[in-house]
C-alpha positions in Angstrom: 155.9 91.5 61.5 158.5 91.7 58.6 157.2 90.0 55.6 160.0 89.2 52.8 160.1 87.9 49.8 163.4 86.1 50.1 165.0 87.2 53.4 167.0 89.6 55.4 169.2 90.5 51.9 170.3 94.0 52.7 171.1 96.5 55.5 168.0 98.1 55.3 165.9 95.3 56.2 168.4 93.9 58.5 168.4 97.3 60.6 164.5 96.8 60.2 164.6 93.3 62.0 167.6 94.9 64.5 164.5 97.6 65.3 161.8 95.0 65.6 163.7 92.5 67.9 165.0 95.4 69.9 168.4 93.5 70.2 171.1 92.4 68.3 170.0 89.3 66.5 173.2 87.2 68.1 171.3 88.3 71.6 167.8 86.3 70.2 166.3 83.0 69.8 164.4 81.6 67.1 162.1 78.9 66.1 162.3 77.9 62.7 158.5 77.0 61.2 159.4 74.5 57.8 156.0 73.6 57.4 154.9 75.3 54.3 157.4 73.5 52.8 156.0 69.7 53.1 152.6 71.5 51.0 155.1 73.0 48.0 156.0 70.3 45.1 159.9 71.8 44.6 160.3 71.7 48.5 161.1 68.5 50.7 163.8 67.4 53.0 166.8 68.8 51.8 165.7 71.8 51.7 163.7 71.4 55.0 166.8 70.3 56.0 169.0 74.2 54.9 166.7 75.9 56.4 166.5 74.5 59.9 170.6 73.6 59.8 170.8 77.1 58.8 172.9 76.2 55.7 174.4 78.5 53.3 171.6 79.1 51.1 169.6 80.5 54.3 172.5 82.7 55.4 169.4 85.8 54.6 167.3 83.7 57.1 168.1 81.0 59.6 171.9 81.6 58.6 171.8 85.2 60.4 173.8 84.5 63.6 170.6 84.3 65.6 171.6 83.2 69.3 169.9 79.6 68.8 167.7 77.9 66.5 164.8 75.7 67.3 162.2 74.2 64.6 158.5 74.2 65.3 157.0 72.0 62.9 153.3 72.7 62.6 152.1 69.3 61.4 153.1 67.8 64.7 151.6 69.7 67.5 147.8 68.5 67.2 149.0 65.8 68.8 151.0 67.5 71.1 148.9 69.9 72.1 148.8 73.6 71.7 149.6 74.8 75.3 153.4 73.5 74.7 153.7 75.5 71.6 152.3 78.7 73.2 155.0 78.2 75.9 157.8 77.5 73.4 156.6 80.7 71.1 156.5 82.8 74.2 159.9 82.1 75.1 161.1 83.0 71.1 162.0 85.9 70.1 161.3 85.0 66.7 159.3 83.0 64.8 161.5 82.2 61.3 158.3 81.2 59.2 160.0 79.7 55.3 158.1 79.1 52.1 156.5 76.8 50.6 152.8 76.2 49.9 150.6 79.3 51.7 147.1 77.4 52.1 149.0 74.6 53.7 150.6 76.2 56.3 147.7 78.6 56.6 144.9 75.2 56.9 148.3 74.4 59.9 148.5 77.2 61.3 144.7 76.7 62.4 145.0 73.1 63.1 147.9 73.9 65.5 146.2 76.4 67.3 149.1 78.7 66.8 147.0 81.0 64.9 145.0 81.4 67.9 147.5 82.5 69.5 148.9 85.2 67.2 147.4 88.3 68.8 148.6 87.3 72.1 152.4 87.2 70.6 153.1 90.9 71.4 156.6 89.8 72.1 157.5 87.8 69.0 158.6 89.2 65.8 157.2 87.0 62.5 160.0 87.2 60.3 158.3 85.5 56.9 160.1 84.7 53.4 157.5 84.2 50.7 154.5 81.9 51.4 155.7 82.6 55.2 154.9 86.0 54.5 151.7 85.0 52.6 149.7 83.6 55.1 149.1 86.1 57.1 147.0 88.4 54.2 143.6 87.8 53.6 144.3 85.8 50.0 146.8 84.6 48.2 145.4 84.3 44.6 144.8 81.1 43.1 148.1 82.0 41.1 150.4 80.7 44.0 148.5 77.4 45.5 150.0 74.5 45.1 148.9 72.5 47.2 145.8 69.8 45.8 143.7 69.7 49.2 143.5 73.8 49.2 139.8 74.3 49.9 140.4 78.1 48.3 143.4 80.6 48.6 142.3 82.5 51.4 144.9 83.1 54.3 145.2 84.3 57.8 144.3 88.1 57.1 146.1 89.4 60.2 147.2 91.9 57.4 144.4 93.6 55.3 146.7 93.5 52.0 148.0 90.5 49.7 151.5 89.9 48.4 153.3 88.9 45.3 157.4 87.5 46.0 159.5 87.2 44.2 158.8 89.8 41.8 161.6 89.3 38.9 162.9 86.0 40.2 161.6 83.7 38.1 160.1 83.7 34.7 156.6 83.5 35.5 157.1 86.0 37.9 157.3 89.5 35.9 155.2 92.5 36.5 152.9 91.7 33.7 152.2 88.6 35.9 151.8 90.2 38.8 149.1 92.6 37.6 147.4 89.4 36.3 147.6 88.1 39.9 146.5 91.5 41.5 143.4 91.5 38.8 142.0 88.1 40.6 141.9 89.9 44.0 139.4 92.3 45.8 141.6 94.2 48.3 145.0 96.5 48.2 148.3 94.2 47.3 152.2 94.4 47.0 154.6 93.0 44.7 158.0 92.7 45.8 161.7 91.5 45.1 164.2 90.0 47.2 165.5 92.9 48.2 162.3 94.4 49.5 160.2 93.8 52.7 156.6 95.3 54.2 157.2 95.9 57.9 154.0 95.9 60.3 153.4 97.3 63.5 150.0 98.0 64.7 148.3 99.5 62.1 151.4 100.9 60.2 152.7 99.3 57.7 156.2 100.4 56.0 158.0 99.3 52.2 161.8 98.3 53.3 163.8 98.2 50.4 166.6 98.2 48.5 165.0 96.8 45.7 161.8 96.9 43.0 158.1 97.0 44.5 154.9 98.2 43.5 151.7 98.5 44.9 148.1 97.3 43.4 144.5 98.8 44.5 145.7 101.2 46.8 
């Protein structure tokens, strides 16, 4: 897994995905997942639409040079059926998974079955940006959701530590903020900036940056 904040900004985290993927990126295919998106009230198709058309503003994400792009949008396969997205994730060589809401594409994630099938991805790098990157912790403090339906903020926890983006982005997204955020939560956390990145391999987690970070709880 490489979890970002806002992408593949720098050479360090680039040579970290190079390292994951075990191939030059140009040599890999990718499946773009917009569905946090649809749960997130500054996102909808326009931007759905950068992302998977791998549009300027994505050059740090879909806009690397990746071999080919597909989309797997979450909110269709329960009525597709989860054995032809396990096929088509198989065959990826990463999953491109973009921001949004967290709790929604964690509650689709489940209803697609594709979190089912994370442990059985061995093969697949998740490349996240933001609520992509989320997901997989156990929570994502009540600061972040978004979305109305959210029964509570808890994600995947395929990870056993929580994340704050965007740290310094935005205005409501300072340090003092993100010790505010940490204080709501009951396990370790990170907060990092665009030019940072947590990479995860096993057990063995690693900071990637070439940016600002800092660590809660640990």
């Amino acid at each position: 897994m490489l979890l970002t904040s806002g992408g593949v900004t720098n050479p360090s985290i680039r040579s970290a995905l190079v390292g994951l993927l075990g191939k030059p990126i140009s040599e890999c295919h990718a499946l773009c997942v917009p569905t946090a998106q649809w749960g997130h009230p500054m996102c909808g198709p326009a931007s759905v639409r950068g992302f998977v058309a791998a549009e300027p503003g994505w050059r740090h994400f879909s806009g690397l040079g990746w071999a080919s792009l597909g989309v797997l949008e979450l909110t269709a396969l329960p009525s597709s059926g989860s054995a032809r997205c396990a096929d088509w994730v198989r065959e990826a060589d990463a999953l491109l998974v973009d921001g949004g809401d967290a709790t929604y594409l964690c509650h689709w994630l489940r209803e697609s079955g594709l979190a089912d099938l994370l442990p059985s991805l061995t093969g697949t790098v998740w490349v996240g940006v933001s609520a992509g990157s989320m997901v997989l912790t156990p929570r994502i403090g009540t600061y972040f959701v978004e979305w109305p339906s959210a029964p509570d903020d808890r994600g995947l926890g395929v990870v056993d530590f929580s994340i704050f983006p965007h740290l310094n982005a935005f205005p409501t997204n300072t340090p003092a903020d993100a010790r505010r955020w940490a204080a709501t939560l009951d396990g370790p956390a990170y907060a990092i900036d665009e030019q940072t990145a947590i990479k995860v391999v096993g057990g063995t987690v690693e900071v990637v940056s070439e940016g600002q970070w800092t660590t809660f709880g640990m």
